[in-house]
N, C-alpha and C positions, 0 to 999 in steps of 0.2 A: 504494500500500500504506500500510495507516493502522497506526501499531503505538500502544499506548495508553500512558503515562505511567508504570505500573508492570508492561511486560512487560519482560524484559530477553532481547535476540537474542544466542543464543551462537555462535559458528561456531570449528572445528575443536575439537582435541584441547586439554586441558591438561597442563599440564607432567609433573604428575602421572602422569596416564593413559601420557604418554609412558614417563616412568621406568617404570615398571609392566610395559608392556610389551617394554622392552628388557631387564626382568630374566626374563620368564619366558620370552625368545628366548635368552637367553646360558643360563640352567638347562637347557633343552632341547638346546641347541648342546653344549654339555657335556656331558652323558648320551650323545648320540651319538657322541660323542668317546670317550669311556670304554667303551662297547660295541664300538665299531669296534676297539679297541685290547684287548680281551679278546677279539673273535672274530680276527685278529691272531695273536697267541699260540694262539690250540688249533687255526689249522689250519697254524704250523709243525712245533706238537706231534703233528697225522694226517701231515702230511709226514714229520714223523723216523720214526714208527713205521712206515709204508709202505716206508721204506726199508731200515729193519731186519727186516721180511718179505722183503724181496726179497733183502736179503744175504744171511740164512738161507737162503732158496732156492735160492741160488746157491750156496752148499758142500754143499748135498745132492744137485743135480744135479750139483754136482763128482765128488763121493762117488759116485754112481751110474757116470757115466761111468767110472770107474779102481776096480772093486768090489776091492779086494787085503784082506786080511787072512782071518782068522775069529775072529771076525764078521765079514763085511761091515764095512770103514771102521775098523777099531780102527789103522791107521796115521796114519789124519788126526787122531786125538785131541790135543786140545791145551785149555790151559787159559788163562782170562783173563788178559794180561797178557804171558805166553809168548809166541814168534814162532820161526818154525822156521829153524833156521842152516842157510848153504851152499844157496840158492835157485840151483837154475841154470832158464836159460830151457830150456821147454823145446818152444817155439813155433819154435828155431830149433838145436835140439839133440836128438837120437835120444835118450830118457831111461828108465829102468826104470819098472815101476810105484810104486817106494818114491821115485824123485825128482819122480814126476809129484805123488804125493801133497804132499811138501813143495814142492811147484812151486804146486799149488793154493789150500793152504794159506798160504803167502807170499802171491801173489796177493789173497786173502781180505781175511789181514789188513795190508794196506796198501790195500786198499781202505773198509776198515772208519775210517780216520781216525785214531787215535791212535797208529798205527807209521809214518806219514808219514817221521820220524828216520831208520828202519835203512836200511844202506848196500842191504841187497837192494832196498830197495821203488826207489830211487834208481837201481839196475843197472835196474829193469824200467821205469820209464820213460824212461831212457834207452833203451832197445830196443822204446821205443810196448809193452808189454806193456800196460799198464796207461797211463790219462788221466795226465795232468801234474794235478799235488795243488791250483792253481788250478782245474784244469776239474771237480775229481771231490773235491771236499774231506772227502769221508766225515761221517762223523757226529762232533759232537761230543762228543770223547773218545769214540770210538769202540770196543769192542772185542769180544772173542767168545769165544766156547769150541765144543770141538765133543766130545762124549763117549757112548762107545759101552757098552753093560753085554754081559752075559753072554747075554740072550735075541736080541742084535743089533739092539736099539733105539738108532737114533741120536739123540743129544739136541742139538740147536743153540741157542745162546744166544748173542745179539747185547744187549750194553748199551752205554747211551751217557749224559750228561747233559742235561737240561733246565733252565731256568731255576733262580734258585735252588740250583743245584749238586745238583739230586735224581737221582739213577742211575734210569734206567728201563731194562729191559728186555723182551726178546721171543723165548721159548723154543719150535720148532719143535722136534718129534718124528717120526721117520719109523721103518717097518721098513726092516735095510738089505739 
């Protein structure tokens, strides 16, 4: 091989080129980083709200099963923040339809995550009623209401927080 006096033979990369390309790998690497950690966050955000449908559902079907008042369910009425006193079990106790309701109700919300505290939700896992607050930690700040009007439309409302400290909720309507 004959090479002539002014050709000049390059072989590999320059330094240059190198920098160059570890920065638009690290740019890249990045953006995947920050996508992966924004999809992340919104699908713990479809996870909470899945769970606050399903908890709504679960005191409706509560409510169906023990139909008592008129309307239909104006005993399980309760409001955010509220918790019903004097829970007896009643998975292991012959109970009225008014104890089943606040038996329900109790149940509900210590499952809901932010009455983990009261002594009842404590009596029911004690007695396996309810998961140990490890295994079933509810939503955070969890809580609910349930309210009944004059036509016997049940109103269920599960709210909880997200990131941020922003209150989200999930309102489920049933005839009862």
């Amino acid at each position: 091989m004959r090479m002539n006096a002014g050709t000049v033979r390059q072989g590999g990369f320059s330094m240059i080129e190198l920098l160059v390309a570890v920065l638009v790998m690290g740019i890249g690497v990045l953006g995947i980083s920050g996508l992966q950690l924004v999809s992340m966050q919104n699908n713990r955000g479809a996870l909470q709200r899945a769970e606050a449908v399903q908890l709504a559902y679960d005191v409706l079907d509560r409510i169906r099963a023990n139909p008592i008042g008129a309307p239909v369910g104006t005993p399980y009425q309760i409001a955010v923040g509220d918790f019903p006193g004097g829970v007896i079990d009643c998975t292991a106790n012959n109970c009225t339809q008014a104890q089943m309701a606040a038996f329900d109700l109790g149940v509900w919300k210590c499952t809901l995550g932010d009455h983990h505290a009261e002594s009842d939700c404590d009596d029911l896992r004690d007695a396996e009623v309810i998961a140990p607050e490890d295994a079933q930690p509810g939503l955070p700040e969890g809580d609910g209401s349930v309210a009944v009007d004059a036509a016997g439309v049940i109103t269920v409302t599960v709210q909880w927080s997200e990131r941020g400290n922003q209150t989200r909720s999930v309102t489920v309507s049933s005839q009862g």
